[in-house]
N, CA, C and O atoms as CSV, one atom per row, in Angstrom:
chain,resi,resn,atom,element,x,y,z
A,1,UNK,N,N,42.535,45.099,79.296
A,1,UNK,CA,C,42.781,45.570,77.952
A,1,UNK,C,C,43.575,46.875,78.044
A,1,UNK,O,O,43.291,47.481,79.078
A,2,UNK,N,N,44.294,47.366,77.438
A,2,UNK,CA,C,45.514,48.104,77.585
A,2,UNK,C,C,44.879,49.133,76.551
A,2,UNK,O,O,44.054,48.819,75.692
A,3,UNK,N,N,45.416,50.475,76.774
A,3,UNK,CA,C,44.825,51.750,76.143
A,3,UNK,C,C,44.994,51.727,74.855
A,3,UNK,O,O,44.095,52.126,74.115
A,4,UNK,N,N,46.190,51.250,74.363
A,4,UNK,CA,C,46.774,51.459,72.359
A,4,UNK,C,C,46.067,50.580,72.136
A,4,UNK,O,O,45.608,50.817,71.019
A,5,UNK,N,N,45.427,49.139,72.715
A,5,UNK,CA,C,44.538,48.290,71.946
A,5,UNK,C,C,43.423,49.152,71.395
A,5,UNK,O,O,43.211,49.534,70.244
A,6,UNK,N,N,42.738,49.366,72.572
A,6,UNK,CA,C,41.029,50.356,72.522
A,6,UNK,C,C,41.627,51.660,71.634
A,6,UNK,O,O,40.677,52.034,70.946
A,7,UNK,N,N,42.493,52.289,71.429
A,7,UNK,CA,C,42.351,53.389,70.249
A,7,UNK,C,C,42.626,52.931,69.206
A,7,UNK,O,O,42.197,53.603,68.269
A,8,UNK,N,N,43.264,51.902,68.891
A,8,UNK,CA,C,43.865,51.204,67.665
A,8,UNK,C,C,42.359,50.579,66.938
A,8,UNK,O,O,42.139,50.801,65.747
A,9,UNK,N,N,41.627,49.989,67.574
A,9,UNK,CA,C,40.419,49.605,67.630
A,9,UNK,C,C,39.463,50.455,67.263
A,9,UNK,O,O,38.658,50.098,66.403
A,10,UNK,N,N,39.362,51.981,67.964
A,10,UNK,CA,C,38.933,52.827,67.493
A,10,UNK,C,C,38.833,53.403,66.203
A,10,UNK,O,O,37.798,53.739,65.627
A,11,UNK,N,N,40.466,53.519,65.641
A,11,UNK,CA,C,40.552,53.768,64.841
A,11,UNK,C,C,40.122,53.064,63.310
A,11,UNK,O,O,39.625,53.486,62.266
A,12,UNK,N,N,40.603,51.783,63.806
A,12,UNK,CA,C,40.150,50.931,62.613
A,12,UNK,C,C,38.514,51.030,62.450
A,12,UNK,O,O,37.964,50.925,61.354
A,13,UNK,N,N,37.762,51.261,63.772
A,13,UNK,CA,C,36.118,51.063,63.700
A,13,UNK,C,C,35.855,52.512,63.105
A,13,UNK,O,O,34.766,52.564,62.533
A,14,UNK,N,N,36.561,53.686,63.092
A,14,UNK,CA,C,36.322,54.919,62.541
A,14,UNK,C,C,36.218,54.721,60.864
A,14,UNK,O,O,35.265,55.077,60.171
A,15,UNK,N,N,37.545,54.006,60.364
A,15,UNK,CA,C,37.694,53.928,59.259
A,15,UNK,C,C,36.121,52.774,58.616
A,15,UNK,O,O,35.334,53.009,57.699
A,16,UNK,N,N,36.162,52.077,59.165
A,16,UNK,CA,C,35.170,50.895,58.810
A,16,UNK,C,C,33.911,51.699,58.430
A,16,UNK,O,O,33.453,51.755,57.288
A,17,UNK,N,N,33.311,52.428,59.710
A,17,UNK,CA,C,32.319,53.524,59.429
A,17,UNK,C,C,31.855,54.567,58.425
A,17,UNK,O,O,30.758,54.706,57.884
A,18,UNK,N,N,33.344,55.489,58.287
A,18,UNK,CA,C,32.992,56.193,57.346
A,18,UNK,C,C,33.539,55.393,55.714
A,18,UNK,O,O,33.746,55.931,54.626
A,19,UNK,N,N,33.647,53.898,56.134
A,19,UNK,CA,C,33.510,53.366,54.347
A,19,UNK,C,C,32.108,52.655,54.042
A,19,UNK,O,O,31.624,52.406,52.938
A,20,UNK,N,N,31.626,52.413,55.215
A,20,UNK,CA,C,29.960,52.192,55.324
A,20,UNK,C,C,29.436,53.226,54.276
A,20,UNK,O,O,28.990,52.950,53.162
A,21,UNK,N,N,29.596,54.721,54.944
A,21,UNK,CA,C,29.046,55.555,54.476
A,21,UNK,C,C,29.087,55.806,52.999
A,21,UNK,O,O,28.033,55.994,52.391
A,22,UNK,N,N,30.372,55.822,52.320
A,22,UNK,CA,C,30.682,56.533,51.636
A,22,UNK,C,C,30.362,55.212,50.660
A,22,UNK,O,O,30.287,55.535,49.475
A,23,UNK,N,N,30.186,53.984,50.888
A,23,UNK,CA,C,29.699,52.855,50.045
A,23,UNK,C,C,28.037,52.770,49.917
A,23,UNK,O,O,27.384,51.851,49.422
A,24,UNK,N,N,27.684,53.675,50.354
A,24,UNK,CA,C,25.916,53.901,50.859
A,24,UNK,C,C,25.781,55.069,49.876
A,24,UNK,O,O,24.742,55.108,49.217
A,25,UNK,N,N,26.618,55.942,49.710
A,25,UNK,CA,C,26.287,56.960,48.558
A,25,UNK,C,C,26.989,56.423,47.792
A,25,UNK,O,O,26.444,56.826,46.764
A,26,UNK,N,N,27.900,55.731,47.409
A,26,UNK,CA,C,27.885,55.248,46.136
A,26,UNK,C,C,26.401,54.078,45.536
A,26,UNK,O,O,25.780,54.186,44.478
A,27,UNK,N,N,26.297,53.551,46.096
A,27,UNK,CA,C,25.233,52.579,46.049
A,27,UNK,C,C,23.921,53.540,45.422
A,27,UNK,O,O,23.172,53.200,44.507
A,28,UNK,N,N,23.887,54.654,46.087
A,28,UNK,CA,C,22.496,55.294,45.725
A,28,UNK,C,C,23.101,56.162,44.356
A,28,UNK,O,O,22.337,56.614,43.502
A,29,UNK,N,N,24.385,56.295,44.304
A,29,UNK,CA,C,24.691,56.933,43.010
A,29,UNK,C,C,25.935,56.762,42.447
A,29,UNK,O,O,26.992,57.386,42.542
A,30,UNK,N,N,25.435,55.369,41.581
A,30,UNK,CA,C,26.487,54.435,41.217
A,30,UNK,C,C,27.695,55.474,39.732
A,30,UNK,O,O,28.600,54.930,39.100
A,31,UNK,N,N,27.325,56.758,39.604
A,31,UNK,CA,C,28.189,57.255,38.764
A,31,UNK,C,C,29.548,57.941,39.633
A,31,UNK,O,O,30.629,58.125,39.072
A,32,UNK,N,N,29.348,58.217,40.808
A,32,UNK,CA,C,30.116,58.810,42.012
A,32,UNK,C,C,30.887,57.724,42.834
A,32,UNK,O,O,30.738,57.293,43.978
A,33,UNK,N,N,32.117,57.330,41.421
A,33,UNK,CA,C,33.387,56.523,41.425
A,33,UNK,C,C,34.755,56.943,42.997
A,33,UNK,O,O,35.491,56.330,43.771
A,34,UNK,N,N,34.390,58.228,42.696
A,34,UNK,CA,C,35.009,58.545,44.391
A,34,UNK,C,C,34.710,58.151,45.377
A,34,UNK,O,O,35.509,57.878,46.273
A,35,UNK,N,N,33.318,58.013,45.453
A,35,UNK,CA,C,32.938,57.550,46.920
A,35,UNK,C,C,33.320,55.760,46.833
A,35,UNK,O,O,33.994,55.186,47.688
A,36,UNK,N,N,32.851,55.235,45.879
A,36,UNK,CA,C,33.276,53.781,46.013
A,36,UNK,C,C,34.586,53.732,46.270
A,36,UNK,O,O,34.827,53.072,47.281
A,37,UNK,N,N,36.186,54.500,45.359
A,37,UNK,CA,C,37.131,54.329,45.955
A,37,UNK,C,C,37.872,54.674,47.508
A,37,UNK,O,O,38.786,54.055,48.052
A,38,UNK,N,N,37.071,55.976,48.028
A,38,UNK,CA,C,37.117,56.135,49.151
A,38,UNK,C,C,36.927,54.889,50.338
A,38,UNK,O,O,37.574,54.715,51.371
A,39,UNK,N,N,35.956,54.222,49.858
A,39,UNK,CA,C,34.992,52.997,50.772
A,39,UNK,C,C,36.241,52.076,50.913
A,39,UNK,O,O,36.638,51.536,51.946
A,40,UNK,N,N,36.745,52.013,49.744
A,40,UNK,CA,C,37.922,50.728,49.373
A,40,UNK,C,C,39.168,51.090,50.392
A,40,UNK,O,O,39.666,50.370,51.258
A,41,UNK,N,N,39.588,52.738,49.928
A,41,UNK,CA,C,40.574,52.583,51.072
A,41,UNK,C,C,40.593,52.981,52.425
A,41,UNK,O,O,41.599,53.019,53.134
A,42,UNK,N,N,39.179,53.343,52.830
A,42,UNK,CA,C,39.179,53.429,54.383
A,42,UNK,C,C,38.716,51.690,54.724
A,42,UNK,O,O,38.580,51.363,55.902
A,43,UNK,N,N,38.542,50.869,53.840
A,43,UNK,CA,C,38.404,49.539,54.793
A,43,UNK,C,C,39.654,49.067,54.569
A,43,UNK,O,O,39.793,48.350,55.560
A,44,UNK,N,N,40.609,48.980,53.980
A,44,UNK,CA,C,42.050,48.564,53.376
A,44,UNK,C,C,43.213,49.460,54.504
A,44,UNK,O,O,44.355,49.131,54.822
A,45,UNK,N,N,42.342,50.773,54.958
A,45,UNK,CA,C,43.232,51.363,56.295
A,45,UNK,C,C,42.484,50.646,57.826
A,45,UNK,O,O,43.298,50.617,58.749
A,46,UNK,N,N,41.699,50.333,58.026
A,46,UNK,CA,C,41.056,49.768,58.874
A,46,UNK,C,C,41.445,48.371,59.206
A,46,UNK,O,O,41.443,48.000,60.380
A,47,UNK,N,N,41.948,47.173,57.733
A,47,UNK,CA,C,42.954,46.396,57.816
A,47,UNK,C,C,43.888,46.967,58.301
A,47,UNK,O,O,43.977,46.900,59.527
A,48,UNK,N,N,44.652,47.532,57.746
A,48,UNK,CA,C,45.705,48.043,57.993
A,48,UNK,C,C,46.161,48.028,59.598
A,48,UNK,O,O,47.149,47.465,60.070
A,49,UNK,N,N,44.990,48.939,60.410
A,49,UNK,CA,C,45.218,48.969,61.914
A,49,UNK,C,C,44.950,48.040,62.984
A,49,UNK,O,O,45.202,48.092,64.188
A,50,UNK,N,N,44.260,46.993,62.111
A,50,UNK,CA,C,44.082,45.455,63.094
A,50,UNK,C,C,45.801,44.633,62.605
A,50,UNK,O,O,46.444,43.759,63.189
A,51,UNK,N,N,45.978,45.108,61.797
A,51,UNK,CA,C,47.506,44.259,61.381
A,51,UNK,C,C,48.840,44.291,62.126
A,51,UNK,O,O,49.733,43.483,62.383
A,52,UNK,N,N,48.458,46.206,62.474
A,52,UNK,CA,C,49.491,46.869,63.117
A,52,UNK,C,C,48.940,46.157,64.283
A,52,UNK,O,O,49.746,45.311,64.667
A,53,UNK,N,N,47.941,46.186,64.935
A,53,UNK,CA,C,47.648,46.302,66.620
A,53,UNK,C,C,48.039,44.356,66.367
A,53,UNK,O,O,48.178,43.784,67.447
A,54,UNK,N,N,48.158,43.676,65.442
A,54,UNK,CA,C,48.607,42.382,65.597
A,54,UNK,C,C,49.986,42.143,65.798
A,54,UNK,O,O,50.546,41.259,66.445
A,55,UNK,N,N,50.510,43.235,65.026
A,55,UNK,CA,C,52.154,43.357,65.748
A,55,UNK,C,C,52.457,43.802,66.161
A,55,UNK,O,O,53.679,43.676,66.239
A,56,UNK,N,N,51.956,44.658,66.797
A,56,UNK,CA,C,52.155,45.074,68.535
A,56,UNK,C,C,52.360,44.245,69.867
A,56,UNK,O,O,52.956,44.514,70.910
A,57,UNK,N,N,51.652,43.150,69.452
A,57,UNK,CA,C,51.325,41.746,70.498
A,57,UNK,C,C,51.536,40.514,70.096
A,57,UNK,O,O,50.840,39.571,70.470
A,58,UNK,N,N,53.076,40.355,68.845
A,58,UNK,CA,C,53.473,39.246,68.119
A,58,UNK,C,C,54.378,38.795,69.170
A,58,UNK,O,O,55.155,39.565,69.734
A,59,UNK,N,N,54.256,37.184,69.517
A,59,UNK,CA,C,54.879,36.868,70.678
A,59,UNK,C,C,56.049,36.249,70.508
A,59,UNK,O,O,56.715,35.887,71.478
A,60,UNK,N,N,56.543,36.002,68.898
A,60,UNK,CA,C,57.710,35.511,68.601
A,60,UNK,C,C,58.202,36.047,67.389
A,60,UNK,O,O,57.469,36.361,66.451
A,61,UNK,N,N,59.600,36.171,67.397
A,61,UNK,CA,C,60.127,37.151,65.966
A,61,UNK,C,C,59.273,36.690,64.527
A,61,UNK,O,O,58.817,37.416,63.643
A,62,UNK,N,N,59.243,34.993,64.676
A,62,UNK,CA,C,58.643,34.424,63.737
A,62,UNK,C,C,57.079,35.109,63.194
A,62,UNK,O,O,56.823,35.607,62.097
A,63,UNK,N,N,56.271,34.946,64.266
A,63,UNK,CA,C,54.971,36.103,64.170
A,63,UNK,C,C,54.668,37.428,63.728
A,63,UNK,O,O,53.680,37.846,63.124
A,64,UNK,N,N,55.938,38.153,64.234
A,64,UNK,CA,C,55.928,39.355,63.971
A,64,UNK,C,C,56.625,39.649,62.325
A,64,UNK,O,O,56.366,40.550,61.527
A,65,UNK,N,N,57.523,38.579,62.229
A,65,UNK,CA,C,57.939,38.607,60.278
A,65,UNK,C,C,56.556,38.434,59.466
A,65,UNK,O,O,56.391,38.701,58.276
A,66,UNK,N,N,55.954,38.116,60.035
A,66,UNK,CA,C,54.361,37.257,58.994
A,66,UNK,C,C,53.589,38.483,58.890
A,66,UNK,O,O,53.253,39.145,57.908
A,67,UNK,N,N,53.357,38.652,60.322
A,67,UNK,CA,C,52.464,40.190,60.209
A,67,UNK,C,C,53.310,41.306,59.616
A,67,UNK,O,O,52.722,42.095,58.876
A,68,UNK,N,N,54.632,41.484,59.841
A,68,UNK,CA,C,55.102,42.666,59.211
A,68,UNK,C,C,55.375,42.521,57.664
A,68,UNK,O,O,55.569,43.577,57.063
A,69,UNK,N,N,55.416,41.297,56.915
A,69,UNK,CA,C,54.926,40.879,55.052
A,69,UNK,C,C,53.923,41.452,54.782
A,69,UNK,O,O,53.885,42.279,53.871
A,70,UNK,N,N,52.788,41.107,55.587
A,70,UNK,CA,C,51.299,41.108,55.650
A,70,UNK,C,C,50.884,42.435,55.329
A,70,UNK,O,O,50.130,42.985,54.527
A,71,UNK,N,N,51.468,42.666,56.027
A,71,UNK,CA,C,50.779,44.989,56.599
A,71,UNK,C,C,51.506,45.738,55.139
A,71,UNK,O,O,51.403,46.925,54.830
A,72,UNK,N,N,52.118,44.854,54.516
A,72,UNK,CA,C,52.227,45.894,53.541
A,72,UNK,C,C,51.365,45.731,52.239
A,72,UNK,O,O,51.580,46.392,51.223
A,73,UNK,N,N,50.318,44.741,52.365
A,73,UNK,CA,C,49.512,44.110,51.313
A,73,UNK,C,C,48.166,45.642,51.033
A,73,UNK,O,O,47.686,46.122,50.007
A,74,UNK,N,N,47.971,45.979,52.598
A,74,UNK,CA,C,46.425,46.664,52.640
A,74,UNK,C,C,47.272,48.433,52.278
A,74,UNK,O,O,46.703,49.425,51.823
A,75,UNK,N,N,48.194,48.347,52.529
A,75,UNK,CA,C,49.347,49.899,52.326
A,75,UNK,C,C,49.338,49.803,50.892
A,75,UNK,O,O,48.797,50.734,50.296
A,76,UNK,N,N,49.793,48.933,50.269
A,76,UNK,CA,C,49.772,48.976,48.709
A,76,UNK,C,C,48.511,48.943,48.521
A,76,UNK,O,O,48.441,50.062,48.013
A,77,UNK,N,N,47.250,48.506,48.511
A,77,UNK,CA,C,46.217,48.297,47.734
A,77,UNK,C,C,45.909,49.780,47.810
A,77,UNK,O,O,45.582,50.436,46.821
A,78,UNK,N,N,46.054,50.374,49.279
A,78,UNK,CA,C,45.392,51.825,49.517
A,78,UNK,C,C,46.027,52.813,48.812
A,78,UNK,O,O,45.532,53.937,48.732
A,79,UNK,N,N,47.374,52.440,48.138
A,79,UNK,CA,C,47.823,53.607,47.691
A,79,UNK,C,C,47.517,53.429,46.251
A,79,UNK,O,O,47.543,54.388,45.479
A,80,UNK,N,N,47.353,52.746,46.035
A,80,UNK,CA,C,46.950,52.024,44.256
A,80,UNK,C,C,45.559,52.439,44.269
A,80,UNK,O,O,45.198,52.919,43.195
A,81,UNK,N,N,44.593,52.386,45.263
A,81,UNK,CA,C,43.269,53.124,45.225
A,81,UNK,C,C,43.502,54.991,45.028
A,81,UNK,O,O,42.752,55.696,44.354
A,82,UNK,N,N,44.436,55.371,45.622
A,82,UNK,CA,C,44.254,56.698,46.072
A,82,UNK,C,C,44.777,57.348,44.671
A,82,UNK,O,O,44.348,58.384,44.163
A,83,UNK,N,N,45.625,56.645,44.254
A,83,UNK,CA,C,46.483,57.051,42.588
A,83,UNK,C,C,45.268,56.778,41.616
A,83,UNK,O,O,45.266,57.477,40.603
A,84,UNK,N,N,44.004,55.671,41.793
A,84,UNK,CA,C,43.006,56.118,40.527
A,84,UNK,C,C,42.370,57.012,40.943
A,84,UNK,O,O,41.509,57.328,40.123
A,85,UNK,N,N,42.341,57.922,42.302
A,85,UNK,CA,C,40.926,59.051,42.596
A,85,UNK,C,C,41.553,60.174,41.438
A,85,UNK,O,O,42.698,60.139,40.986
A,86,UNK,N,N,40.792,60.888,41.187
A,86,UNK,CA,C,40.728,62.473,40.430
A,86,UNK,C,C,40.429,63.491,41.312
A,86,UNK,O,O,39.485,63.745,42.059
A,87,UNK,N,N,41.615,64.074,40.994
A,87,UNK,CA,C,41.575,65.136,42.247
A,87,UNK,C,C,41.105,66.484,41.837
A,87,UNK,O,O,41.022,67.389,42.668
């Protein structure tokens, strides 16, 4: 297994984690709309980095067009999350 896999991996399992969290205080305090959108786009960036680490290792141009359509699905949702937070 090659090093950019295992941090890419990392990273996505970082993001996954702290949307655990932040979906665990929303849950206990369903008026605290931030934390639920937070949850949304650290798992939508966590897609995001299994998509990338999929085209990193696309073995034909054809593959790598699919995944590179793809990766911009979880980029838009996250930025469409981040435009309803209140800052």
């Amino acid at each position: 297994m090659n090093w950019v896999t295992i941090v890419w991996s990392m990273a996505a399992a970082a993001s996954l984690t702290l949307a655990g969290v932040h979906l665990l205080v929303w849950a206990r305090d369903r008026t605290a709309r931030v934390n639920l959108l937070f949850a949304v786009t650290a798992t939508l960036v966590a897609a995001f980095a299994l998509m990338v680490l999929r085209l990193m290792y696309a073995e034909t141009p054809a593959e790598y067009g699919v995944w590179h359509r793809w990766v911009h699905v979880p980029i838009g949702l996250a930025l469409k999350t981040l435009l309803k937070c209140p800052l």
